[in-house]
Phi, psi and omega in degrees: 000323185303305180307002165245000185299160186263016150263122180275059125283301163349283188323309259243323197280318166330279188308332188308294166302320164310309166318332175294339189265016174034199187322000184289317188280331167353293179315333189273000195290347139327290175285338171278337222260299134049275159325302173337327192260330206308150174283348160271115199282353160303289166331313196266350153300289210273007162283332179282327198277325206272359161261335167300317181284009181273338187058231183295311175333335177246033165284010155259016166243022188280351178245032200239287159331289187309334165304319210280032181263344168258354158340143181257009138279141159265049142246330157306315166278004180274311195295338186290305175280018178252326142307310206293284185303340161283342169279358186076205199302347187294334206236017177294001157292327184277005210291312196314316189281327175255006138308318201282329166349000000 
């Protein structure tokens, strides 16, 4: 329910704590994944840092993630490709793309 609250500081402390529970949080990653798109880039930074700790387990939204490498936040693309890299080997289709940084 939190990842929808209509405060994204709220979403944003959401998506965080799942993350802390690393693969544990899996079923949710689907719903963190979501984030990505808010329009608040604090937000879709911490749904990419709280999918990077899910690791290989959210590696079915990395290309999902991998969008968010031409944000025009930088910090929005620091988290993505730091994710990106937590996910292991699902997500070496992006190596080129988070090289290009």
């Amino acid at each position: 329910k939190l990842l929808m609250h209509k405060n994204c500081h709220v979403r944003g402390a959401a998506a965080k704590a799942l993350g802390q529970m690393g693969e544990a949080a899996a079923p949710f990653a689907a719903d963190v994944a979501k984030l990505l798109m808010h329009k608040n880039g604090a937000a879709r930074a911490a749904a990419a840092k709280a999918l990077g700790q899910m690791g290989e387990a959210a590696t079915p939204v990395a290309a999902d993630v991998a969008k968010l490498l031409m944000h025009k936040n930088c910090h929005v693309r620091g988290a993505a490709a730091k994710a990106l890299g937590q996910m292991g080997e699902a997500a070496a289709p992006f190596a080129a793309d988070v090289a290009k940084l």
